[in-house]
C-alpha positions as CSV (number, residue, x, y, z in Angstrom):
1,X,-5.3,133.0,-60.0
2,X,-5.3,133.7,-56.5
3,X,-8.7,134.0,-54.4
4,X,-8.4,136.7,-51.8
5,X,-11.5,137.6,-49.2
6,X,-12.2,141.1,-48.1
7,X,-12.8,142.4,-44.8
8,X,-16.1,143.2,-45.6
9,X,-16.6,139.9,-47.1
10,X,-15.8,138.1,-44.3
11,X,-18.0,140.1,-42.1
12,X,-21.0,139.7,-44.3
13,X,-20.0,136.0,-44.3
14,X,-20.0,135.7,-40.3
15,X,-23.0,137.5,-40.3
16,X,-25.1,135.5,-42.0
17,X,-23.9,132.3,-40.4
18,X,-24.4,134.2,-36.6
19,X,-28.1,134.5,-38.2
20,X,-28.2,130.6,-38.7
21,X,-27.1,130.0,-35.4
22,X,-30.1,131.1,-33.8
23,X,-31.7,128.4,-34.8
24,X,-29.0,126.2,-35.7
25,X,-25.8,126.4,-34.3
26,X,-24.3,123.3,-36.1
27,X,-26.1,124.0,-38.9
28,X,-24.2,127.3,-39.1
29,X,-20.3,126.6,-39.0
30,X,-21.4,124.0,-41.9
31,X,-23.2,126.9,-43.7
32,X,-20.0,128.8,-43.3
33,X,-17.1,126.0,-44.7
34,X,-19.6,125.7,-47.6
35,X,-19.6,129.0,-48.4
36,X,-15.7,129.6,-48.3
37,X,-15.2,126.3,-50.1
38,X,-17.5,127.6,-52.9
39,X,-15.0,130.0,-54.0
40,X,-12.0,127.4,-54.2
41,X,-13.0,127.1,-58.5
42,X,-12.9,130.6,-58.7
43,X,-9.2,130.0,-58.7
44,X,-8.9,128.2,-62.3
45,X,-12.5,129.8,-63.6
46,X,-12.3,133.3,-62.7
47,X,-15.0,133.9,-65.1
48,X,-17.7,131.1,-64.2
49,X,-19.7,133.5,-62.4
50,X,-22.5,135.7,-63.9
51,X,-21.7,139.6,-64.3
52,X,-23.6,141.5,-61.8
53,X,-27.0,142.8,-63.2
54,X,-26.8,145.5,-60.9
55,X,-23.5,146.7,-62.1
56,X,-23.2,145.1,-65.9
57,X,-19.7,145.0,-66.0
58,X,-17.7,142.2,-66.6
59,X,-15.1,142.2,-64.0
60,X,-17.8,142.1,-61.3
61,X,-19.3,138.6,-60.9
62,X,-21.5,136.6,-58.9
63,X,-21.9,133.1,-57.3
64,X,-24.6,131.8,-55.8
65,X,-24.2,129.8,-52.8
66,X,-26.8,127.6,-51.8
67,X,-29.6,129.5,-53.1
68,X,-29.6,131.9,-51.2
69,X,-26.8,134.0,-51.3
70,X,-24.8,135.8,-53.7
71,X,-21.1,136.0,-53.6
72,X,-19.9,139.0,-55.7
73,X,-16.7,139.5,-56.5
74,X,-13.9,141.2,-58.5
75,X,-11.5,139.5,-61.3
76,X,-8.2,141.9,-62.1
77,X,-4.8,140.0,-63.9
78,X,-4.3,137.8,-61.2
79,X,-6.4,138.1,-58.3
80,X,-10.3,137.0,-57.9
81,X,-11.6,139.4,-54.9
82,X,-14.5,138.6,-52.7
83,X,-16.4,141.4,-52.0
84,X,-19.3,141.0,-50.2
85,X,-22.0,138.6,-49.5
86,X,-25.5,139.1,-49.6
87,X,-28.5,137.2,-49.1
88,X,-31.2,137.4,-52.1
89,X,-33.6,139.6,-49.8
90,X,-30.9,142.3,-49.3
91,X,-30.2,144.7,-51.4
92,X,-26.6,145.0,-52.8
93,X,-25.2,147.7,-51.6
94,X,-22.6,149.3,-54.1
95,X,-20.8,151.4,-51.4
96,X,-19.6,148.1,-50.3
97,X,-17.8,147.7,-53.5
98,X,-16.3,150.9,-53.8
99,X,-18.8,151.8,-56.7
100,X,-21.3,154.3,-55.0
């Protein structure tokens, strides 16, 4: 399986590490390796992630990354898409996914 970020994800992903940065500058390129190293077993356990509870179906899965943040993503025949990331205060929003 092949591991693929979106646009959007990556955004999302900057985003929240240009939040840690105002506090922590080093803290935040850390934050950010770990994050995009926490999808590397997606590649051999597309399925290790919990379905969604917002959306309930099984294609669309979630990792959480150091308690904080989810990593949602898509699993098709071949591909594991990252779709957004959120932190747990945010709401998800579905538009992001292409399900509004």
């Amino acid at each position: 399986m092949r591991v693929v970020w979106t646009l959007v994800a990556v955004e999302r992903a900057y985003e929240a590490a240009a939040y840690i940065a105002r506090d922590k500058p080093e803290a935040a390129s850390t934050w950010l390796e770990g994050l995009f190293k926490s999808t590397d077993g997606l590649e051999d356990f597309p399925q290790s992630g919990r379905i969604v509870p917002e959306i309930g179906l099984p294609e669309y899965r979630e990792i959480v990354y150091r308690k904080s943040h989810r990593v949602v993503y898509n699993v098709d025949k071949s591909t594991v898409s990252i779709l957004t990331v959120r932190n747990f205060a945010q709401l998800l929003d579905l538009a992001e996914l292409g399900l509004d």
